[in-house]
Each structure stands twice: as structure tokens, then as C-alpha cells.
N, C-alpha and C positions, 0 to 999 in steps of 0.2 A: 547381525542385522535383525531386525525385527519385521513378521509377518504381522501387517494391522488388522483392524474390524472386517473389512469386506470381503470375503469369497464366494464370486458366485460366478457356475458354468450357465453361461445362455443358449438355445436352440433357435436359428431364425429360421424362416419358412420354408420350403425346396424353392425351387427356383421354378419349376412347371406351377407353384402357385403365385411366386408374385406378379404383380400387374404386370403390362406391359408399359416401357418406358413411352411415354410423349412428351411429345416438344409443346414450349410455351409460346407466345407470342404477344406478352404483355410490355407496351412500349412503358420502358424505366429512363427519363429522365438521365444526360448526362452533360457536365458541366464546362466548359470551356477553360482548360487547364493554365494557369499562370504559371510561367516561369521557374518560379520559386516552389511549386509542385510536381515533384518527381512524377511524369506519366507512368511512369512503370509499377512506381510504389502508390499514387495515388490517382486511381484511372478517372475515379467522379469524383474529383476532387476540387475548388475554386481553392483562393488564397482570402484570408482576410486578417489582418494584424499577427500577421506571422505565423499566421495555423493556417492547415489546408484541412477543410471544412467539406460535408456531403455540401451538394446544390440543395436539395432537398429533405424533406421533412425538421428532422432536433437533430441534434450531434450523436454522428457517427448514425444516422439514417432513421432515429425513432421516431414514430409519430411520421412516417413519411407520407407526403401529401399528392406526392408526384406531379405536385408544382417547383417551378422554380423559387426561393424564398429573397424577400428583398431586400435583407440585410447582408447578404453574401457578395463578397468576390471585389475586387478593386473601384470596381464604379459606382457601386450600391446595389448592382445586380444580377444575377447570373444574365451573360450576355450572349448565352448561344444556348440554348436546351437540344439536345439532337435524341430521336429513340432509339431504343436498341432493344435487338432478340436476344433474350435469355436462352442460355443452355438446355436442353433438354435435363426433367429432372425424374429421378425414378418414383415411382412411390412408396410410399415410407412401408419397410417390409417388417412383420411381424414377427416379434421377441415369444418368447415362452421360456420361463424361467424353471431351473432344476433344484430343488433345494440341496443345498450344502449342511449336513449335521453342524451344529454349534459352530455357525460361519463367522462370529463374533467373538470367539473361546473366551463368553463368561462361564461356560461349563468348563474350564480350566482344557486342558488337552482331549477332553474326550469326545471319542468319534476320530481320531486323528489318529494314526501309527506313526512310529520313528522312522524316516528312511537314513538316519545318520546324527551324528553331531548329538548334540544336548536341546532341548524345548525345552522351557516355561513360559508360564502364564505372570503377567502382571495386569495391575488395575491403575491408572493413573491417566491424567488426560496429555500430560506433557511427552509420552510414546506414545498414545494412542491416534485414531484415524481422528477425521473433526469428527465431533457431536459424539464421541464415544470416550467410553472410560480402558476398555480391556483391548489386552494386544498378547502375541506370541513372542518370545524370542526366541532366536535361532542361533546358535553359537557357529563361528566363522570356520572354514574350512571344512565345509561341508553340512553343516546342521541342517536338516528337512524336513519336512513331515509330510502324510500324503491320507487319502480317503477314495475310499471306493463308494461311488455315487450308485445306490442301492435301485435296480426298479428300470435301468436306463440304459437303454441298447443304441449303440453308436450306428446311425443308417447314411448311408451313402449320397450324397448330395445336397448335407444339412453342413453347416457352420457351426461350430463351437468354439464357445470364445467362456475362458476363465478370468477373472478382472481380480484383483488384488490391492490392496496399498502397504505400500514396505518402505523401508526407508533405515537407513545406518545411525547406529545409537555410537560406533567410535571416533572418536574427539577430533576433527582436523591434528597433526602434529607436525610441526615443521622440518621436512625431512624424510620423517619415515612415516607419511598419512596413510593407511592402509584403504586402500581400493577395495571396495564393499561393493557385488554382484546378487540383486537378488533376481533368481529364477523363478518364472511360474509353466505349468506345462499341465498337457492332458495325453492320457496315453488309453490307450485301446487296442487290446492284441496284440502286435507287433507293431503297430504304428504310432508315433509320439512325435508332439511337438510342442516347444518351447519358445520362451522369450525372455530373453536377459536382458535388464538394465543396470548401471553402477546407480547406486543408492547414495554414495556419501557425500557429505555436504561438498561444496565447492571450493575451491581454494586460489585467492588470485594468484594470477601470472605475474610473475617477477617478485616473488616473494624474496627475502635475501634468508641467509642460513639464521642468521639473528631473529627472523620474524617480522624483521620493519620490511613495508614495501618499497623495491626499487625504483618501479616506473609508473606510480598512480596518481591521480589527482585529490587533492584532498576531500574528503567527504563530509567536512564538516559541516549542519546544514544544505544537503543537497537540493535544494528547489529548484528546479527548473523552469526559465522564463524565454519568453519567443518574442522576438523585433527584427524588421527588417531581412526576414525568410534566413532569420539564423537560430538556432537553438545554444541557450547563453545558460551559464552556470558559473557560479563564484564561491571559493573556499579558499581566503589566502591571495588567488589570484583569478581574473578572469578566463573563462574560456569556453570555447564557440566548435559548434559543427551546423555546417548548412543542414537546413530543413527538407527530408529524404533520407538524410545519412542514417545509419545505424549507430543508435546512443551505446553500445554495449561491443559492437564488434570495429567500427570505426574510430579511426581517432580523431582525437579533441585537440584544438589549435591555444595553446597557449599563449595568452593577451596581456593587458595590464595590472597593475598590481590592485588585488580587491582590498586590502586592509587586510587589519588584525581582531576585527569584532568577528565573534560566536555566532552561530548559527543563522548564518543570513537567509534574511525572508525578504523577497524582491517584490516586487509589484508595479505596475503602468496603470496609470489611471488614464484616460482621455481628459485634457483637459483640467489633470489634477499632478498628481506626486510621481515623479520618475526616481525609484528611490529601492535603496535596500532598507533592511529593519533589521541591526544588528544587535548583539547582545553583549555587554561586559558586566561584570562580576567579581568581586574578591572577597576572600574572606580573610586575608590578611591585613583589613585596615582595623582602626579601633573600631567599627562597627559596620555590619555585612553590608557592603552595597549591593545590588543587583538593577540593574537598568536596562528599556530599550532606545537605544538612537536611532534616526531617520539619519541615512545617509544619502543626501542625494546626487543625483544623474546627471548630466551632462553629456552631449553629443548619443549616436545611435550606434545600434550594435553592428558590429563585433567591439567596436574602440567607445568605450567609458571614459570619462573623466569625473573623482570623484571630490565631491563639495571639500574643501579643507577643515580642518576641525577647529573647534570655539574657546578648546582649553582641554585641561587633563585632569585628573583625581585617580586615589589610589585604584581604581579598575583598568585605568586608561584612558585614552582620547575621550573628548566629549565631543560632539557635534550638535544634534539637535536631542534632546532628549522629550520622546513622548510619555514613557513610563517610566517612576522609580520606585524603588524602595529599600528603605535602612534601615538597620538595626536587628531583622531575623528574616528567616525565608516562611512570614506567612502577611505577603505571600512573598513566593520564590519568583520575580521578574525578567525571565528568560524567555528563548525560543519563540518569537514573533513570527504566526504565517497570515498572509496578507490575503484576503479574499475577496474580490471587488464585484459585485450584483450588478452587471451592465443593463438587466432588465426593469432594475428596480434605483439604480442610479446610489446604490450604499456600498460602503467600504466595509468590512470586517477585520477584526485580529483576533486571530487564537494565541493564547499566549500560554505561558509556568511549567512550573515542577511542582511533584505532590499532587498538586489539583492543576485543573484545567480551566482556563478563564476565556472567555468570548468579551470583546472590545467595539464597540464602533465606534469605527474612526471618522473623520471629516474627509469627502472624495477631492475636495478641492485644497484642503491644506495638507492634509495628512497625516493630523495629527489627532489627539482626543476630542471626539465629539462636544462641539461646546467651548473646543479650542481651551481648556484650563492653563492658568498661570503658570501654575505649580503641578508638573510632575508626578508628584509624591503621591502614590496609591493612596495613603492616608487620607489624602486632601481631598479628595473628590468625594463631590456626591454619595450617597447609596444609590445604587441601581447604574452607577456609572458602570463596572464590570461587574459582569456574571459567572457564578463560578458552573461549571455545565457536566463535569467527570471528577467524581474523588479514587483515589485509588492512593488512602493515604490511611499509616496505621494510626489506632486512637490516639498514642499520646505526641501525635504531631498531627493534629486538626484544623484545618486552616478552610475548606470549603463550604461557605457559608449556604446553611439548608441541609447540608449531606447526611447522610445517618452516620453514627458513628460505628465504628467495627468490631467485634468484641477485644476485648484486652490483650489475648493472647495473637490476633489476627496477624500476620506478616504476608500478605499473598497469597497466590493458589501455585497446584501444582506449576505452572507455567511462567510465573514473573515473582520477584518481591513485592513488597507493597511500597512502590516507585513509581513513577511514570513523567515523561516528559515529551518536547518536540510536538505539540499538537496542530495539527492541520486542518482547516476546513473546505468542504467542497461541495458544490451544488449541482447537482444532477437527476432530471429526471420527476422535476416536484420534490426532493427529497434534498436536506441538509445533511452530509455524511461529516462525523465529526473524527479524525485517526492518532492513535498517538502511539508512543515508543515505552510500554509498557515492560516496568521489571530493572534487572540492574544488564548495564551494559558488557560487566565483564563473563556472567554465566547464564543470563537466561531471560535476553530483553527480544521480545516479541511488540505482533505492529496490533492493535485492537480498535475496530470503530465502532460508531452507534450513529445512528439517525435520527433527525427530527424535522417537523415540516417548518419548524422557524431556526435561524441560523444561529438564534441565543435561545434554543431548545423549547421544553426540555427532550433533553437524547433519551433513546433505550437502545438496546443490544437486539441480535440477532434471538433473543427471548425473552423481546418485550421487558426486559427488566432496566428500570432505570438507570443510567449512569450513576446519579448520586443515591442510590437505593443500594443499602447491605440488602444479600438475599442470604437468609440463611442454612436453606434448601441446599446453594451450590455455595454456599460459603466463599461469597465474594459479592462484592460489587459490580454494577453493570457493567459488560465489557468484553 
């Protein structure tokens, strides 16, 4: 396992100095519970097209007004506000930080002793903590290291707390996965105390000896949509857990059949498309197809019925096709996710591989803005799609505006220069743009950027543009 960037002991204040606890009595606003809103899981919660929504303020409570808001709840509006006494809460007690010699180990090991095993030092960001390069590793069955915290006398009625990030660098294996345990602890005189967690990645349940899973759903395109106080997912085949459940610990009810298109991206317009956005693909015809269909909806969730198709080509079914393109992947017409701006009354599509395309679509058809005859990427306009993320090597350049990468460029420590599955989302005044960066079989990672318009342009968590080479961190934004 590997000890990351972070080590550090903190001091909080005696407890003869923090405040004394008081109680609040600030009346909060709470919402007359539908139904379809588990009271337990969501206590100020109303229903509103399948989401259970705060009463107040933006979603999930920001900006809260401690007003009732009048877009909410089954009638247009929250229909009972009742207050309520908040808990008593402490006041916030004071940190004092101890430093830790090279808590970062870019001084390689020093400052540290061996309490067992093997340590080294690496520099790379793909073991490292985020926003760091350098990390320790610890060889298994016992590997340690430890510091005597120079200056600093351990007193009676203080708290110390050591924080760390660790995490297992051995490979999931089918079978024999070794269980990776990393410890952090503080000791003083005779008295020590510790805290173990297992580090190694996860592994589902019902894997078979062969590696294929026994009892999962398929994941291909996982987007999740809400209708009707059910939470709906399609891969292959449809399937529903009421609104409350636990998506990860509960199970999912198997419904009817979703089809055989890639990567579905769902979407409900008001008013407009009740419809999935699937992808097919060959590259075994005389010349590469890649396309999105509009699959549309019928009837309300949990039970679909879905539009019948218009014909077939070497990819497969055809139904309605909003996007094509033939002959090479630039671009690559895959992985549709649907974004609908209820504030501002506009559709979106993220779409590709290679690069990253932003689409608007029409709310009332659902199809390309402008409704075009023809399909074919080709055919449209300029400025009909925007490319918004490259993360593509030079001599496969396809993102119009992008900088190009230097010659040798294939990626960074963390992904290939790959990328697909893009999603968009609005939150907050801010466009988040995410996508599944790098190759899927050794080293595909989730990367987003933001920007205040939903067809950009994005930057990264350091301001650096998505379609910007930086060549500082030798990479493009992301």
C-alpha cells in the first residue's frame, strides 16, 4: 500500500476552553411530505417530477430563503411550511496544527524511520494524493515508517488526531484479491492508539471464478432518470427502484426490454421528447458508421414501451437518427447525454470520442436545432456543434480550435490520450462538463471542467482550458 501527500497531527483546545454549547431557535422551514418521499430519508423534502426537492432556497438547500419556493411540490406549492427548533450546536473549537517533517516525502524518506517492511519514494500523480505529485510506498505485510514529533509534549485533555491518505496500489484479482489494511496511529509513552481501514479497491459481489459477473445489471451507459417516484435505469433492459431506496444497497426490479443500442442517454422534456439517445457504431462496414438515434417513450415508469424501428444498416436498427457520421471517427458519433435548462427552456447534447462536442437540440422535437434534413455531421452548418474538451494525440486531431499536442504526447500519468461518455450538468450558475478519460481496460478516470455557458468555453480545476495544451503540466485541460 501506499502512504499519500498528507500527514498531519492536530491539537484541538481543552475543553475548560471551549464555549459553552447553546441552543438555537431559528424557525427553518419544513415541507409537507408526498408520498413518494421517504420521511425518514427525506424529512424537508416535497416531490416534484420525480425528485424529492428541499421546500426552500436551490437544490439541496443553497441560496436558502426560508421561504416556501413556488415551483415545488405537486400543486405548484409547498402546501404546509411548519418551524422547527434546531438542535443545539457547539461552537466551532479551535485546531492548532503540529508540523510533520517532509509530510509530503518530496524529501524522499527523510525525517521518517523504518518501523518494518521496505519504503520508497515515488513522484507521479497517478499514486499520488489529488494536487500532488509525491507518495511513500509501503511494502505489504508489514511495511511502516514512523516520526517522532520534535518540541511536543502530549497533555491531558487535549485531542490528537493524525489524518493521512493511503490507498492499495495491488491489482483487484479474481480469486486471490489481497486485502490491503493501512494503519495510522499516535503513540506517547505507553499509551497508543490506532485506526485501520482496508484500502483496496472494491470488488463486486457475485463475481464468477472466470471474472464475468453473476448477478449485475448492465452498465453500459449508466444514466439515471426519475418519473413517476421511481428511479429508472436502462442497459439492455429496463430497470426501477422506488424513490427512497438505496441505488447501491437495494435491489433493482427488472422490467422490459431496453434494446441493443450503446450508451443510452435518457431524457423527459415537458412538453417535448420522452425518449432515450442511443448509439450504434461498426467498423466492420465498407465505411465507419457511427450514429445517434432518438428512441422514443411510451407509457410511464416503471413500464416503457419502446417506438419500433424504421429500418437497419450495417450498425443496426435505425429509428430516428439525430446525428451521423461515415467514413472515419472525426468526428467519433457516440455517447449522447441529454441536458434540458428548465429555466431557460433549452435542450443540450454532450456527445464523442476523442473530443467532446456540445449540441443543441430542439425541446419540442428532439432533435438538431433547426431540425436539419440530413443527419450527417458533414451537413450542418458551422457553429451547429461545438467541440468544448480535446484530449486527443496530434496525429488523430479532430477538435476544431484545440491546440494541437506535441508529437510524442499520449496522455498523462493518469489516462491515454482517449476519452469519452461526456455528460453535462448545471449547478449552482456554473456548467460542469465530465467525461471518462483514458483507456478503459488500465487507466480510465472520471475528469470535469466548468463554464458559465453550457457550450463553454470549460477550464479545469486550474483554470486551464479544456481545449488548451498546457505545457507546464503536459496535458490538456482536465
Amino acid at each position: 500500500m501506499i502512504l499519500l501527500q498528507r500527514l498531519a497531527v492536530v491539537v484541538l483546545a481543552t475543553a475548560d476552553t471551549a464555549s459553552a454549547v447553546v441552543g438555537r431557535s431559528l424557525q427553518d422551514p419544513e415541507c409537507t411530505i408526498h408520498a413518494d418521499c421517504d420521511a425518514a430519508t427525506f424529512p424537508q423534502f416535497c416531490y416534484k417530477g420525480g425528485f424529492c426537492e428541499p421546500c426552500t432556497g436551490g437544490w439541496w438547500g443553497e441560496g436558502d430563503t426560508g421561504e416556501c419556493r413556488s415551483n415545488i411540490s405537486i400543486n405548484g406549492s409547498c402546501a404546509v411550511c411548519t418551524p422547527k427548533t434546531l438542535p443545539p450546536t457547539a461552537a466551532p473549537v479551535k485546531k492548532t496544527k503540529i508540523n510533520v517533517a517532509n509530510s509530503s516525502f518530496e524529501g524522499g524518506t527523510a525525517g521518517w524511520t523504518s518501523a518494518g517492511g521496505s519504503a520508497r519514494t515515488s513522484a507521479d500523480e497517478l499514486g499520488a494524493a489529488p494536487h500532488r505529485q509525491t507518495y511513500l510506498s509501503l511494502s505489504g505485510g508489514g511495511g511502516a515508517v514512523q516520526q517522532t514529533l520534535a518540541g511536543v509534549t502530549v497533555q491531558a485533555g487535549r485531542t490528537y488526531v493524525a489524518t493521512a491518505w493511503a490507498r492499495a496500489v495491488n491489482p483487484p484479482s479474481v480469486g486471490r484479491s489481497a486485502s490491503t489494511k493501512a494503519t495510522v496511529g499516535l503513540a506517547a509513552g505507553g499509551a497508543a492508539a490506532s485506526t485501520v481501514r482496508r484500502v483496496e479497491a472494491p470488488v463486486l459481489s457475485g463475481v464468477g471464478t472466470d471474472g464475468s459477473p453473476a448477478d449485475t445489471i448492465g452498465d453500459d451507459g449508466v444514466n439515471i432518470w426519475f418519473e413517476n417516484g421511481y428511479r429508472m435505469h436502462a442497459a439492455g433492459w429496463f430497470y426501477s427502484q422506488r424513490v427512497g431506496q438505496d441505488p447501491v444497497n437495494d435491489p433493482w426490479t427488472k422490467r422490459g426490454f431496453a434494446g441493443d443500442g450503446m450508451a443510452t442517454g435518457p431524457i423527459i422534456v415537458p412538453g417535448g421528447p420522452k425518449a432515450m439517445y442511443d448509439t450504434w457504431y461498426t467498423e466492420e462496414a465498407d465505411e465507419l458508421i457511427s450514429r445517434i438515434d432518438r428512441v422514443d417513450l411510451s407509457g410511464v415508469a416503471p413500464n416503457y414501451e419502446r417506438a419500433e424501428a424504421t429500418g437497419e444498416d450495417e450498425a443496426g436498427e435505425i429509428f430516428h437518427t439525430v446525428l451521423s457520421h461515415k467514413g472515419d471517427q472525426g468526428p467519433w458519433v457516440i455517447d449522447a447525454h441529454l441536458t434540458y435548462d428548465d429555466e431557460e427552456d433549452r435542450l443540450w447534447m454532450s456527445w464523442g470520442g476523442h473530443a467532446m462536442w456540445i449540441t443543441e437540440m430542439d425541446p419540442k422535437t428532439g432533435n438538431v436545432l433547426g431540425n436539419p434534413k440530413n443527419a450527417e455531421f458533414d451537413k450542418h452548418p458551422a457553429g451547429t456543434h461545438k467541440c468544448v474538451a480535446a484530449w486527443e494525440v496530434r496525429d488523430f486531431r479532430m477538435c476544431t480550435g484545440a491546440d494541437a499536442a506535441p508529437r510524442d504526447w499520449d496522455g498523462d500519468a493518469n489516462g491515454v490520450g482517449y476519452h469519452e461518455g461526456p455528460s453535462l450538468y448545471k449547478k449552482g450558475g456554473f456548467w460542469y462538463y465530465c467525461a471518462s478519460y483514458g483507456s478503459m481496460g488500465f487507466s480510465y478516470t472520471i475528469r470535469c471542467c466548468r463554464s458559465r455557458r453550457p457550450d463553454g468555453p470549460f477550464v479545469d480545476k486550474d483554470n486551464i482550458g479544456c481545449t488548451k495544451f498546457d505545457t507546464t503540466k503536459d496535458r490538456f485541460g482536465a
